[in-house]
N, C-alpha and C positions, 0 to 999 in steps of 0.2 A: 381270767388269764391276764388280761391287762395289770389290774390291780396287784398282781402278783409282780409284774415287772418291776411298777411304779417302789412298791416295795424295797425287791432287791436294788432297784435303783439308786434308792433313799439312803438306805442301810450302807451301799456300797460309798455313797457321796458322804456319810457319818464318821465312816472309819476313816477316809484319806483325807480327809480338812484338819484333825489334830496333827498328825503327822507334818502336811503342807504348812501349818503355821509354826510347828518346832522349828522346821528347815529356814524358814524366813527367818524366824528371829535367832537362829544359830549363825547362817553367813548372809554379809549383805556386802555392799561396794560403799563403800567410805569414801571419804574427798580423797582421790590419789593413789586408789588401788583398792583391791581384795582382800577383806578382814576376815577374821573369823572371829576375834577378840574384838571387846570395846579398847576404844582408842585408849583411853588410860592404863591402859596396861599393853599395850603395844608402842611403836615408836608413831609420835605422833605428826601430820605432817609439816607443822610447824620446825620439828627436829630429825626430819629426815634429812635436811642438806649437811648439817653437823653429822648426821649418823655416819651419811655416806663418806665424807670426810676422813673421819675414826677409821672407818672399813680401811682405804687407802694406804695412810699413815700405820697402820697397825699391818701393813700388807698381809692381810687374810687370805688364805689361795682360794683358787676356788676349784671346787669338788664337780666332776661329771657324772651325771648320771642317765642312764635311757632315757627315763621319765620323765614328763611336762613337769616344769614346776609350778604347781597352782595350790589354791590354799585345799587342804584338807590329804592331799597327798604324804604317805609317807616316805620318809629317808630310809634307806640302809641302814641295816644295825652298825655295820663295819664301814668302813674306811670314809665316812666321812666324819669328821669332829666338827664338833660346837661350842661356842662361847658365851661365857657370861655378856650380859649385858650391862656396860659401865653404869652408875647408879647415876652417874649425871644423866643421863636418859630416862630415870625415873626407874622407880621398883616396877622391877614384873618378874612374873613367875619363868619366862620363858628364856630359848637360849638363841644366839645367832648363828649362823654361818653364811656361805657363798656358795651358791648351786648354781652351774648353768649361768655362770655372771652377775646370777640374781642374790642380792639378799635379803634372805627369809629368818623371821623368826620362827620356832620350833619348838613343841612341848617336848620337856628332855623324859619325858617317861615313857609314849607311847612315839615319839619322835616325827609326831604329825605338823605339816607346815598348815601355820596359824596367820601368819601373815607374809605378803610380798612385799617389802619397804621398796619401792619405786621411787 
């Protein structure tokens, strides 16, 4: 009977450590907030003070929604819009907005936030 524990024990410790090591190396805490992307394809924080600048100047509004906004969350299909990210910021696949005063980058396909530029 023991032995049978130790078993399921084992087996059970087998299957949730692949899983536990995707999720680490999927999101982690970067200098200066919560990523989900490597920094070369999000804003880096070298170029966050510029970013937020751009934000200002471009007077982006910003969108409310219920929801926290933290990385992996997603947006509304509707009413809030997104924007390209200026290429002087570097190529990335993602798009920007203003939520909750925050600005996040956002995968425009499934519209999950990727990053919180703080």
């Amino acid at each position: 009977m023991r032995n049978r524990i130790l078993a399921v024990a084992a087996v059970a410790a087998a299957i949730a450590m692949p899983a536990t090591a995707a999720q680490a190396q999927t999101v982690g805490v970067a200098r200066g907030g919560p990523v989900v992307v490597d920094e070369s394809e999000g804003i880096t924080v070298e170029q966050r003070p510029a970013f937020r600048e751009y934000i200002v100047s471009e007077r982006v509004p910003t969108y409310t929604i219920p929801d926290r906004v933290v990385v992996g969350n997603l947006l509304p299909e509707a009413g809030v819009m997104t924007y390209d990210v200026p290429q002087r910021f570097g190529a990335t696949p993602y798009r920007y907005t203003v939520v909750n005063g925050e600005t996040v980058l956002v995968e425009p396909r499934s519209r999950r936030i990727v990053q919180v530029v703080e």
